[in-house]
C-alpha positions in Angstrom: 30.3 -34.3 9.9 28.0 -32.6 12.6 25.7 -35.0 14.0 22.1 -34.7 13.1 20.0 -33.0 15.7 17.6 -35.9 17.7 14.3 -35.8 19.7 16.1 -35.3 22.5 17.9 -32.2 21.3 14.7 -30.5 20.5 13.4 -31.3 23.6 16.3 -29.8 25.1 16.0 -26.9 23.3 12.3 -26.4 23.8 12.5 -26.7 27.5 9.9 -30.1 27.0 9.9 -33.6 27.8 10.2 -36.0 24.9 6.8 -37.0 25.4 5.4 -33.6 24.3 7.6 -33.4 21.4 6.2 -36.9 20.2 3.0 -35.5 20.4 3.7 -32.4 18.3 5.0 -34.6 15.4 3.3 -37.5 15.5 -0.2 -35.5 16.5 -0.9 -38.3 18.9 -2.8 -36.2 21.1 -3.8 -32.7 21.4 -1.3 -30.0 22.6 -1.9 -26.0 23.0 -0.9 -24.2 19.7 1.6 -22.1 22.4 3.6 -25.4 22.8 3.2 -26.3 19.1 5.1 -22.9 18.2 7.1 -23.2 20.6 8.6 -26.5 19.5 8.5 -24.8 16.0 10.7 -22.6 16.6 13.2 -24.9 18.3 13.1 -27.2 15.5 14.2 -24.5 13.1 16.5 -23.1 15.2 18.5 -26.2 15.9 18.2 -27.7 11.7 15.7 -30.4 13.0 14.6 -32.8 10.3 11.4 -32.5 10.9 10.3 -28.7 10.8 8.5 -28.3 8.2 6.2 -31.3 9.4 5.1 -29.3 12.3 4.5 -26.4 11.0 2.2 -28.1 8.9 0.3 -29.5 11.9 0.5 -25.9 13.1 -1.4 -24.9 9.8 -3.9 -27.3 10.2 -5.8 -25.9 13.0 -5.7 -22.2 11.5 -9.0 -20.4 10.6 -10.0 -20.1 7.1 -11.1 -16.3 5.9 -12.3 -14.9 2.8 -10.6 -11.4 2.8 -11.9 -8.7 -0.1 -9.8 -6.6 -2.0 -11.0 -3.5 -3.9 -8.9 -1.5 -5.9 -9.3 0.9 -8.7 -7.8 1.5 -12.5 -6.6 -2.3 -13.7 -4.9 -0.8 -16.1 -2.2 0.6 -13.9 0.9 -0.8 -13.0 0.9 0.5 -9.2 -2.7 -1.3 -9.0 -1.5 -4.6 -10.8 1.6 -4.5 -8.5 -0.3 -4.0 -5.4 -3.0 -6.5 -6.2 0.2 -9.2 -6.8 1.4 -8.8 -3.4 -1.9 -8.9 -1.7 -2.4 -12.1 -3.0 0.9 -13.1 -1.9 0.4 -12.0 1.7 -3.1 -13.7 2.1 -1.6 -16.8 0.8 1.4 -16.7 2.9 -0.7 -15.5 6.4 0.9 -16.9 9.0 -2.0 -16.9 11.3 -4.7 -18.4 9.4 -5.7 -19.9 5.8 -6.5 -17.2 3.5 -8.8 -17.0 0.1 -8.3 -13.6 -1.1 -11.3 -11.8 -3.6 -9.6 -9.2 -5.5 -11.9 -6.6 -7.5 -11.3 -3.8 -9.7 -13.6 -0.8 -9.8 -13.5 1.0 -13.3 -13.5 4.2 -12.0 -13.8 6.3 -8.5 -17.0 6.8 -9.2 -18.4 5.8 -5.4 -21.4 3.9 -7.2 -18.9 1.4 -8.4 -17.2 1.3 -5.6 -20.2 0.9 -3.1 -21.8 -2.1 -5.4 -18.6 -4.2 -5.0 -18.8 -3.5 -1.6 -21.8 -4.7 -1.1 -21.2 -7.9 -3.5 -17.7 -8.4 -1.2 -19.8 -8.1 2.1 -21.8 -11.0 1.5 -18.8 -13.7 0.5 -16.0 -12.1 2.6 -15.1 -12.0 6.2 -13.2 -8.6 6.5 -12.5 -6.1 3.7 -10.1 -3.6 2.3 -10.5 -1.1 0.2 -8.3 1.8 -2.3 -11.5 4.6 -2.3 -12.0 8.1 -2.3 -13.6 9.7 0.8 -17.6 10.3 0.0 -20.2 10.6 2.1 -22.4 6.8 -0.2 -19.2 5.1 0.4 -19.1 6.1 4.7 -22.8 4.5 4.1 -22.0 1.3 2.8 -19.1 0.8 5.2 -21.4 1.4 7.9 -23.9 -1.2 7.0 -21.0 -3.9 6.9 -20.2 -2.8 10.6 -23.2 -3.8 11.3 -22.7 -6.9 10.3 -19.7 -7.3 12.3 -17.6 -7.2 9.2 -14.2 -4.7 9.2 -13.2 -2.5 6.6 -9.7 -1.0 5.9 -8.9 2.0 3.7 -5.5 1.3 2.2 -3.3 4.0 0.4 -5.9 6.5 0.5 -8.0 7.1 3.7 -11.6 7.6 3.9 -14.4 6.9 6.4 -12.8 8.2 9.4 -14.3 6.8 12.6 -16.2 4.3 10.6 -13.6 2.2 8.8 -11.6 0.2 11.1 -8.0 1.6 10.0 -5.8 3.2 7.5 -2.5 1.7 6.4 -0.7 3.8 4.0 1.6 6.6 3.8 1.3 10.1 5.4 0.6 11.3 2.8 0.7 15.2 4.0 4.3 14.2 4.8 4.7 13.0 1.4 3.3 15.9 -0.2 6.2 18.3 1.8 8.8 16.1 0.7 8.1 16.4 -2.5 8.4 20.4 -2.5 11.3 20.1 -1.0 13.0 18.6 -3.6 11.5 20.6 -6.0 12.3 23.7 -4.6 16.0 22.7 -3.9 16.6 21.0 -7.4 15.5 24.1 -9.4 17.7 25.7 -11.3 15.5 29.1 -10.4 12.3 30.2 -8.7 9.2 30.2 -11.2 5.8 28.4 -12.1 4.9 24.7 -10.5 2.3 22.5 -11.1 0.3 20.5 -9.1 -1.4 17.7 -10.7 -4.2 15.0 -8.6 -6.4 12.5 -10.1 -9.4 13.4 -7.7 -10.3 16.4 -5.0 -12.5 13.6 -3.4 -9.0 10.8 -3.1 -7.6 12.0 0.1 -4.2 10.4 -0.6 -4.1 13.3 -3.5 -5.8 16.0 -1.6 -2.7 15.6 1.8 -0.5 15.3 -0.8 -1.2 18.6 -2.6 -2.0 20.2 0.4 1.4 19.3 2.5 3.2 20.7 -1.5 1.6 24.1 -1.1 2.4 24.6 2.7 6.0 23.7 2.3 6.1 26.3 -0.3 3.9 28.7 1.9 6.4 28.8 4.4 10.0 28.1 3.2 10.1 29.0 -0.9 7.6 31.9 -1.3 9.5 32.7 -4.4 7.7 30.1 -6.1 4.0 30.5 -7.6 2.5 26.9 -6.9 -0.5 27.3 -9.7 -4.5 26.2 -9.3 -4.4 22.2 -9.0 -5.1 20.6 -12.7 -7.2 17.5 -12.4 -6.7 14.7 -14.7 -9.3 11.4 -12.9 -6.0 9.3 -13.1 -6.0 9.1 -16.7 -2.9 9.5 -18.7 -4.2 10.4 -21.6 -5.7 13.8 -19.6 -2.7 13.7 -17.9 -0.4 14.2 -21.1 -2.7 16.5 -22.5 -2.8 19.1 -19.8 1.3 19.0 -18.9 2.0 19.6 -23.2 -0.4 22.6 -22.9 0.9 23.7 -19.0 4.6 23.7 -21.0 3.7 25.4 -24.4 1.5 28.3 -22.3 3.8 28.4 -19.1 7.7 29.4 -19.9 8.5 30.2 -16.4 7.4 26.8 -15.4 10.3 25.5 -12.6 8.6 21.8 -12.1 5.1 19.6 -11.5 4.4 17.3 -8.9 2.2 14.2 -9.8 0.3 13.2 -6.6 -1.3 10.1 -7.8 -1.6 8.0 -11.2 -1.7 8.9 -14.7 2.0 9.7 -14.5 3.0 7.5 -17.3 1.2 10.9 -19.4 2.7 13.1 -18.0 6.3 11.4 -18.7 5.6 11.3 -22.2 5.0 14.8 -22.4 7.9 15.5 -20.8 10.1 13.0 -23.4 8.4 15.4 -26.2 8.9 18.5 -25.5 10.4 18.8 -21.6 14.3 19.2 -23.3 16.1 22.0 -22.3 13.7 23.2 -20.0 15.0 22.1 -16.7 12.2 21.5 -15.2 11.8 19.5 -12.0 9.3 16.4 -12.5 8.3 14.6 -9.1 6.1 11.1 -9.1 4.6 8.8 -6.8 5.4 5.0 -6.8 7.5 3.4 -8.8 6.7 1.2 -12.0 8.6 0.5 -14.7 8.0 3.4 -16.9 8.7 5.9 -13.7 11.8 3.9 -13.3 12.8 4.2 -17.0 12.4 7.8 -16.6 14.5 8.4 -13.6 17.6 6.7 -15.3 17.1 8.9 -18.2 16.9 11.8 -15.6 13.5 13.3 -17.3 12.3 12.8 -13.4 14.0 13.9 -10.6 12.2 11.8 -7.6 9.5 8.9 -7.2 8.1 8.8 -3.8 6.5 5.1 -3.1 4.7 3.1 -1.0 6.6 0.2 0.4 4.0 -2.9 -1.0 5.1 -5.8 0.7 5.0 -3.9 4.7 1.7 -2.3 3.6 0.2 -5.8 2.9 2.0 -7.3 5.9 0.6 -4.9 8.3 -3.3 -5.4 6.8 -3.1 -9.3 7.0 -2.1 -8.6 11.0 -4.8 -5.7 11.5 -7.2 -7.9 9.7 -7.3 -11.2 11.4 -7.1 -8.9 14.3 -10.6 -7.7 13.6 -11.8 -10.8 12.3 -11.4 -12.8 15.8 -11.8 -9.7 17.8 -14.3 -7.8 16.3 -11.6 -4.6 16.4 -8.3 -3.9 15.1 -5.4 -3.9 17.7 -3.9 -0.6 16.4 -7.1 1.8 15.1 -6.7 5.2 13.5 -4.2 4.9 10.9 -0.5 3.2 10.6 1.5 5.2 8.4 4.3 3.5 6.6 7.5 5.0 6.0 8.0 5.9 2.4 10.3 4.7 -0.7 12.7 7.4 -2.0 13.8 6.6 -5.5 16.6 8.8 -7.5 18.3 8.6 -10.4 21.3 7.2 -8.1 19.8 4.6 -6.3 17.7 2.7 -9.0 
């Protein structure tokens, strides 16, 4: 049997006398949290016993934050799903002790959004925020600047040279991707539809714009029609793809940049069969997923959740202690690709 590893292995390991190892376990007297990690990491790398002991005395000396969440339409999955694992992430911070204040905006109405701002600002120590880009919600980020407290945009930007970052995907990128597919899965050149939830979301705006200049410049065969807005809803959503198929026979495909997809899936269940049209999606729930395996989509493009929310607790406590993030501009995050192969 292998021999349990002893104080004196893990000082070996950690390059330390014994002395400072006693004082990392037993908290005897105060050592520099560079030393505490470092013995940490020895401890787990050689099995030691005791491991989970010091990182709790790691823990103890970590800062406590509030951090606020806004996002937008509770009722959908991608939302719920995102909200989930920013929780998570606070919770599980390495770096400090986290409380995280999660708030749903009914609409993207930037009223909505710039009240919960404001409530968020007074309770929480850095901010981040799903919001279209207008000129009231710039304003309210700006006043929370100037109180020293840092705001993120996350999936859609806004706020350019105001906010303090942008993690997300690039969404211009995603927005080619998507026509590419289309254009290479159709059966023939025709009609395609591109549907976004608001002209004022950037997320939806890149996105549409990076569909029509892939088609620009390498399928001009195609006719990409007039955007069709639908505010995210499904209900709008279904409504406008049933009457885009009964008055559009040469339609080839649609592209959904942003919610309110589950709508436009059921349309396509109804009345889509035989039609071979080309259906792209972004994110993945479990209704986009269903429709993959039944093939009535073709692609979902999606953001990957759990690195998005990694890389805002980092970039947060970053601005927290520092009064700026250590990467500014915007981090983009490579995207999910989800087929009807690889579900």
């Amino acid at each position: 049997m292998a021999k349990r590893p002893t104080i004196a292995d893990l000082a070996r390991e950690a390059g330390l006398s014994v002395s400072t190892i006693d004082r990392v376990l037993n908290a005897r007297h105060p050592v520099r949290e560079q030393t505490a990690r470092r013995v940490h990491e020895a401890a787990d790398a050689i099995g030691y016993h005791a491991a989970g002991l010091i990182k709790q005395h790691l823990r103890r000396h970590l800062p406590h934050y509030r951090l606020g969440v806004i996002l937008v339409k509770p009722a959908h999955q991608f939302y719920q799903d995102l909200a989930r694992e920013l929780e998570a992430s606070v919770r599980m911070a390495q770096s400090f002790h986290g409380i995280p204040l999660i708030e749903f905006a009914p609409t993207y109405m930037p009223g909505d959004l710039v009240a919960l701002l404001r409530v968020l600002g007074t309770r929480c120590h850095g901010i981040a925020v799903v919001a279209p880009d207008h000129p009231k919600i710039t304003a309210a980020v700006e006043e929370l600047n100037a109180k020293g407290i840092p705001v993120f945009s996350l999936v859609s930007d806004f706020a350019a040279g105001v906010r303090q970052g942008y993690i997300g995907l690039d969404n211009r990128k995603v927005g080619r991707t998507a026509a590419w597919m289309l254009s290479n899965a159709a059966k023939r050149p025709g009609k395609v539809a591109v549907f976004v939830g608001s002209h004022r979301f950037q997320a939806h705006e890149l996105r549409d714009s990076g569909f029509r200049s892939y088609f620009r410049e390498h399928a001009p065969t195609f006719e990409v029609l007039d955007s069709f807005v639908t505010l995210g809803e499904p209900q709008i959503t279904y409504e406008k793809t049933l009457d885009l198929m009964q008055r559009e026979p040469e339609l080839a495909g649609l592209y959904l940049t942003g919610s309110g997809t589950e709508g436009a899936i059921s349309a396509l269940r109804e009345e889509g069969k035989g039609r071979d049209l080309v259906a792209i999606v972004n994110e993945i729930t479990p209704v986009s997923r269903a429709a993959l395996a039944d093939k009535v989509i073709t692609m979902a493009v999606a953001t990957p959740l759990s690195r998005l929310c990694q890389e805002l607790m980092t970039m947060l406590a970053r601005a927290i202690e520092t009064g700026t993030a250590e990467t500014s501009g915007q981090i983009f995050l490579p995207f999910d690709i989800y087929l009807p192969e690889n579900i």
